[in-house]
C-alpha positions in Angstrom: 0.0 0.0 0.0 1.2 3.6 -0.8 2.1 5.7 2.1 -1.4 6.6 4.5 -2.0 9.8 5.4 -4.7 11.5 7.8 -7.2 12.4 4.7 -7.5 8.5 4.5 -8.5 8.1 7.8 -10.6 11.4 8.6 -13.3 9.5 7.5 -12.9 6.8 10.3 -12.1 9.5 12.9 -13.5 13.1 12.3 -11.2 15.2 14.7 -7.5 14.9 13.4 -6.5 15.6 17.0 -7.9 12.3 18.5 -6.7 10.4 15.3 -3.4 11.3 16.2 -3.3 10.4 19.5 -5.1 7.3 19.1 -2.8 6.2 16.2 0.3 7.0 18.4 -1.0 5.1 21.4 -1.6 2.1 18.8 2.0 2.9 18.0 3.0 2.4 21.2 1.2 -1.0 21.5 2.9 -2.3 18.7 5.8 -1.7 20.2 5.3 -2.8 23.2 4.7 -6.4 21.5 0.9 -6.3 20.5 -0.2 -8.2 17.6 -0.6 -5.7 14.2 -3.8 -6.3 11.9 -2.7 -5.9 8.6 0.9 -6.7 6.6 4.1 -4.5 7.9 5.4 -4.2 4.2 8.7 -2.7 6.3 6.4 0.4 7.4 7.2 1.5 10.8 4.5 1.4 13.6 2.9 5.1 13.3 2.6 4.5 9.5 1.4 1.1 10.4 -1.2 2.3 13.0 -2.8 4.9 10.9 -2.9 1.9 8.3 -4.9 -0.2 10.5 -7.3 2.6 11.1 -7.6 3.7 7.4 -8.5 -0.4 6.9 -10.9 -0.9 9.7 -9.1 -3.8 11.2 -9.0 -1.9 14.8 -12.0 -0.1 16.4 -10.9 4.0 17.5 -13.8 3.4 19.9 -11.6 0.5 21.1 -8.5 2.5 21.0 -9.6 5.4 22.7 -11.4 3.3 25.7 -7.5 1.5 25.9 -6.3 5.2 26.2 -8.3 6.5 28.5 -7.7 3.4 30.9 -3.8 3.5 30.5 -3.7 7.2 31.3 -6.0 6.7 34.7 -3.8 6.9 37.7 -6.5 6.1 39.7 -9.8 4.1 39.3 -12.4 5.3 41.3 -14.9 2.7 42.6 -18.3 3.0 43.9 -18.9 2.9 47.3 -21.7 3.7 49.5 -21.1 7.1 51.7 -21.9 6.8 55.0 -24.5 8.4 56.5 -24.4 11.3 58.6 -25.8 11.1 61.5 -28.0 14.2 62.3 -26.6 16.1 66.0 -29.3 15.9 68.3 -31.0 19.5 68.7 -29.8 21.3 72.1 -26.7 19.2 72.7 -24.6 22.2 71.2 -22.6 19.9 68.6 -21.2 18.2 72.0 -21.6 14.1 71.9 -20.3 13.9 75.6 -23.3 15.7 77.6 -25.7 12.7 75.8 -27.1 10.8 78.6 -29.5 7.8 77.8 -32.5 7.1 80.1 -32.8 3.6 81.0 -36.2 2.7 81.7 -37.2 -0.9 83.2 -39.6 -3.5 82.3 -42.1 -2.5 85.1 -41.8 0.8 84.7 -43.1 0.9 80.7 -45.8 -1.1 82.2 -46.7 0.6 84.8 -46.7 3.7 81.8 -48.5 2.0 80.0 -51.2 1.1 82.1 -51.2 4.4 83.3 -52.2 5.6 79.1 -55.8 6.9 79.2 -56.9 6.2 76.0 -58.5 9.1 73.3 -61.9 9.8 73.7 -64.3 8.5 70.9 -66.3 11.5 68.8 -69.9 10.9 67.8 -68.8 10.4 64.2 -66.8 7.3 65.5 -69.1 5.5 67.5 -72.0 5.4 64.7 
């Protein structure tokens, strides 16, 4: 094949921006060992990466995800928040003036016996 240039691959890729660095990060994964798609024909890797994407035999939506995940430095992963707790209204922000009331068995029933219950309107009775 005769030299590629970018008009032969604008088509695949519309910003000649991202097909650069998409074809130079290809470039780079060819020479760090990866497999190419089509024949070498003693081109060197950028010539063959911009051949590969002229061609069709690699995906830029591909190449640009594999881009994007080499140049994280960190992943971030989705964890619940923990809840805040809401302060408790006239403590002043303070958690060490909190005092819980302990209440025993007989007393709640001796409360609750105590309970008069509501009084029953006319419109409930009938």
């Amino acid at each position: 094949m005769a030299r590629v240039t970018v008009e032969d691959c604008i088509d695949k890729v519309e910003n000649r921006f991202d097909l650069v660095l998409l074809a130079s990060h290809r470039a780079r994964m060819i020479s760090s060992g990866s497999a190419i798609t089509v024949n070498r024909d003693n081109d060197k890797n950028p010539v063959v990466a911009l051949r590969e994407v002229a061609e069709e035999t690699v995906s830029p939506g591909d190449l640009k995800e594999d881009l994007i995940h080499s140049l994280q430095k960190y992943t971030e992963v989705d964890e619940p928040e923990p809840e805040a707790v809401p302060m408790i209204p006239g403590t002043g922000g303070s958690d060490d003036n909190v005092v819980m009331d302990r209440m025993s068995e007989e007393e709640l029933l001796a409360g609750l016996q105590g309970l008069v219950p509501p009084e029953q309107t006319e419109e409930e009775e009938g």
